[in-house]
Steps between C-alpha positions, in 0.01 A plus 500: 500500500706380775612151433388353852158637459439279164624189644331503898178692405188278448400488138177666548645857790760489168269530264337827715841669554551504113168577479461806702884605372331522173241728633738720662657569162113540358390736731814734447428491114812275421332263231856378389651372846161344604465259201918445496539444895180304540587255211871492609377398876223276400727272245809508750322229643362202300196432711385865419634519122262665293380357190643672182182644375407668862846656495411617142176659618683687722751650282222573250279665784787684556523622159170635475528740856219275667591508838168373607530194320864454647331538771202200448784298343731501842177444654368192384805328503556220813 
């Protein structure tokens, strides 16, 4: 992600971007690049960082082809 748009952006129109980059990936069927990009944008900044065991969930979610729970995962995360 462009480097300007993780420093100016408010915390929370950040968090959506990633969010809804994430879901891009989902909706094309591209498990792999949703769980990799959205952790990669969320922890390049520390007031977004995801806790170790969400990032985990992710991967595992990922593992197991459920796109739908990807999908409740990006979801619930503010």
């Amino acid at each position: 992600m462009e480097r300007s748009l993780i420093t100016d952006m408010p915390r929370d129109k950040y968090v959506e971007r990633c969010k809804q980059r994430a879901f891009d990936y989902l909706d094309r069927g591209d498990l792999k690049n949703a769980v990799a990009l959205f952790v990669r944008d969320m922890n390049a900044r520390t007031d977004c960082e995801l806790p170790h065991h969400l990032a985990e969930l992710g991967v595992s979610l990922l593992i197991g082809g459920d796109a739908p729970g990807l999908k409740v995962l990006i979801e619930g995360l503010r």
